[in-house]
N, C-alpha and C positions, 0 to 999 in steps of 0.2 A: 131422490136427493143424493146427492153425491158426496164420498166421504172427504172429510181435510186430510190433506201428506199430511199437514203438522199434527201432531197428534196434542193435547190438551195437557199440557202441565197442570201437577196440583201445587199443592203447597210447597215455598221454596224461601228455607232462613238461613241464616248464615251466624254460624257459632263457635265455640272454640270447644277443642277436644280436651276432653278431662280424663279421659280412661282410654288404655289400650290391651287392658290384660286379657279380653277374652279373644279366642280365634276368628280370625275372619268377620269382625264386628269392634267398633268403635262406641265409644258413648262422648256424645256433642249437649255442651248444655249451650240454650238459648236465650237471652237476655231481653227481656221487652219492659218498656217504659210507661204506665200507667197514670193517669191522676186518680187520687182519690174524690167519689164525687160530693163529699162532703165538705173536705178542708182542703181542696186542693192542693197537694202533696202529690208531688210525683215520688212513685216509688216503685222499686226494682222489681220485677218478676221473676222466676228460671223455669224454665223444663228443660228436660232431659231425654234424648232421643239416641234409640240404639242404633246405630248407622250401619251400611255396608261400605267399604272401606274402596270400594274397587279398584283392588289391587294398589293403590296408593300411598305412597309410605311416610304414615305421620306419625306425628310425635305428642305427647301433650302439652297442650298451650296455642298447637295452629288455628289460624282459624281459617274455618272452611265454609260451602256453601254445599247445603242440603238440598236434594228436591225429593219428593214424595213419589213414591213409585208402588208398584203391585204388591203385598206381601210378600217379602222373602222369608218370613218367620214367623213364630208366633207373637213376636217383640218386634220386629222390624220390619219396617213400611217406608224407609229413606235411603236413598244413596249418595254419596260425597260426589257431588256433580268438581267441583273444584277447591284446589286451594286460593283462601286469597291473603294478599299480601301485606 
């Protein structure tokens, strides 16, 4: 069997940044929309994900898009593929 060039993306969200204070690492919450399966109620969810920033210069409030990559840390497993607008 033969390998793919493209190599397999993991998981990939797009969220706004809420922290910048630690070095070389971002924290991005994520927003996802739910029903409740009993009274159908949509309702908000968040997580929170430590980023890699790479080399990119944000501020808090952008919002960006994540993709999932190798561990860089023991907390970080994402990097800021881009901003979007």
């Amino acid at each position: 069997m033969k390998k793919d060039k493209e190599q397999k993306k993991g998981k990939i969200y797009t969220g706004k940044v809420v922290s910048i204070k630690m070095q070389g690492t971002v924290v991005v919450e994520v927003e996802r929309k739910i029903i409740h399966p009993l009274y159908k109620k949509v309702l908000k969810r968040s997580s929170k994900y430590k980023v890699d920033p790479n080399s990119l210069e944000l501020q808090v409030g952008d919002k960006v898009r994540i993709v999932e990559t190798r561990p860089i840390s023991k907390e970080k497993h994402f990097k800021v593929e881009k901003k979007v607008l």
